[in-house]
Steps between C-alpha positions, in 0.01 A plus 500: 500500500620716247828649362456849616523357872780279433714762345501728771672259727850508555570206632901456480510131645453336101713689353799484791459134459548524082795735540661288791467170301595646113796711646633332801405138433272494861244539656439821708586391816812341384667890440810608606442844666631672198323315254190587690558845458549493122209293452274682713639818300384320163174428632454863622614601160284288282147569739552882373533369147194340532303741617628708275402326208205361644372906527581558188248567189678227310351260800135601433281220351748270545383116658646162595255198415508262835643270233829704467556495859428133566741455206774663722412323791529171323880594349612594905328179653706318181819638671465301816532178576197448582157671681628466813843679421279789338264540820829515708718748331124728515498451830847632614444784315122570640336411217171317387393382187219742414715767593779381268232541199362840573888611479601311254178676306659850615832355364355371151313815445825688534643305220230564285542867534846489414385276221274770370708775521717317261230380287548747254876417387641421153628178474877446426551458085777247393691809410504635862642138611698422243722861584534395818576171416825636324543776726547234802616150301737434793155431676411216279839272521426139594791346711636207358342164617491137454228234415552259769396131654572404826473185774464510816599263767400634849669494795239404783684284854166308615486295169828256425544597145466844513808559753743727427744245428244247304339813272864592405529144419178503319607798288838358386349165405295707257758735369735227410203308349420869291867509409546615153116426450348861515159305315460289810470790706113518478453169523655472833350849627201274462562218682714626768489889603321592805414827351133567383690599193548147437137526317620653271835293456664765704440804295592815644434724225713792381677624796589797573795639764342517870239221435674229611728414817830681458678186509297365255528786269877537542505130368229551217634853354825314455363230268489486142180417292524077542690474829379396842731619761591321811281464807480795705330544843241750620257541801287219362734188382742425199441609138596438198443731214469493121545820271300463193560829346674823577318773422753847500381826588299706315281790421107448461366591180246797517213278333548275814450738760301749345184400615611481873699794465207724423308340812798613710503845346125573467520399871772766620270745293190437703704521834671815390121652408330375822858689699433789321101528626566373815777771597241770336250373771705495738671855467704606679618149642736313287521128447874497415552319843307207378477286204204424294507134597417570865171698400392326237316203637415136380270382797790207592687504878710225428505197606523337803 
């Protein structure tokens, strides 16, 4: 079976499934009315990109090893729960597995297009980083944030000790026995916290705001570096936490994120090139109605 029979298919059932799941969070039949339309707009949209590109001289000589398309299969089974949960979210939307891999060859030939037509592209210098590095150094602030230990005693009603009223219990005992002994702290993170933190002597690393619980990081952002605060309550038990450090904000030095930096702009190059060709090819349709991101394809529907 080769490629030049697959392509010419336009099969929409794939790639309604991918936008229903990456955009909407469900599966197909799982759309609200509206959301069907939208997606089904999408789908519509990106089948003309395809063939489009797939047409195009920049397509010719172009082929997917089987090995690149098992690849993909193998990272969208790895998304569900197992092979049963794969076969079933195929089957509401009408699909089989060999069919699956002769579109998701369509779909990873499409990428490799775009790939090529961007091929050709100078890679970003320090210098073109490093000016927009200063040009944008609100960008590269760090919030301020704490390194932090914590235990954990859970609240669970079918075991005695883990009541509400015994784990606050629990948690006291061990505050008052921490009391003005912030060394302690692993130590008993160790030996008593029903976190899998407790590995690790209840290490939580340096935290950041909007990691955490917000009761827990209303308590923790109002320690200083050596305190442990009292225990607070969230939707899994009683804590209490230690602040190690406190780390204030501040701006990432350039030689930190350079290297990441050019990866993000060399990448908004390479979509702005492939834009550029694919609104040539497509003259006089426009693409302004639709991002990159929902043409640009990774061979992954989500996960089930």
């Amino acid at each position: 079976m080769g490629n030049e029979q697959v392509f010419g298919e336009r099969d929409s059932r794939y790639l309604l499934l991918k936008v229903a799941q990456q955009r909407f969070g469900c599966a197909p039949p799982e759309l609200s009315a509206e959301q069907r339309r939208q997606a089904e707009r999408i789908v519509g949209r990106q089948l003309q990109i395809e063939e489009a590109v797939l047409r195009s001289p920049e397509a010719c000589g172009v082929v997917i090893p089987p090995t690149q398309v098992e690849e993909a299969w193998a990272r969208i089974a790895s998304g569900y729960a197992d092979d049963q949960a794969l076969q079933q979210a195929l089957a509401a939307s009408d699909l089989e597995p060999a069919r699956m891999r002769r579109l998701l060859a369509r779909e990873l030939k499409v990428e490799a297009v775009l790939e090529r037509v961007s091929a050709g592209l100078a890679p970003v210098s320090e210098t073109d980083a490093s000016l927009y590095y200063f040009s944008h150094l609100e960008q590269f602030v760090r919030p301020a944030s704490r390194q932090a230990r914590h235990i954990l005693i859970t609240i669970n009603p079918d075991f005695v000790e883990n009541t509400r009223e015994a784990a606050r219990a629990r948690i006291e005992a061990i505050a008052k026995r921490l009391r003005g002994k912030p060394w302690r702290f692993a130590e008993q993170a160790l030996k008593h916290s029903e976190c899998p933190t407790s590995l690790q002597q209840g290490r939580l690393g340096n935290v950041r705001p909007g990691t955490l619980y917000a009761e827990l990081e209303a308590c923790l952002f109002k320690l200083q570096a050596g305190q442990i605060g009292p225990p607070v309550e969230s939707p899994l038990g009683f804590h209490l936490l230690l602040c190690e450090a406190v780390y204030p904000a501040m701006r990432a030095p350039l030689e930190e994120v350079l290297p990441h930096l050019r990866d993000k702009l060399q990448a908004r190059r390479r979509q702005a090139c492939q834009r550029q060709w694919l609104e040539r090819l497509l003259q006089p349709a426009t693409l302004t109605d639709m991002p990159l991101r929902d043409f640009h394809l990774n061979g992954e529907p989500g996960h089930g």
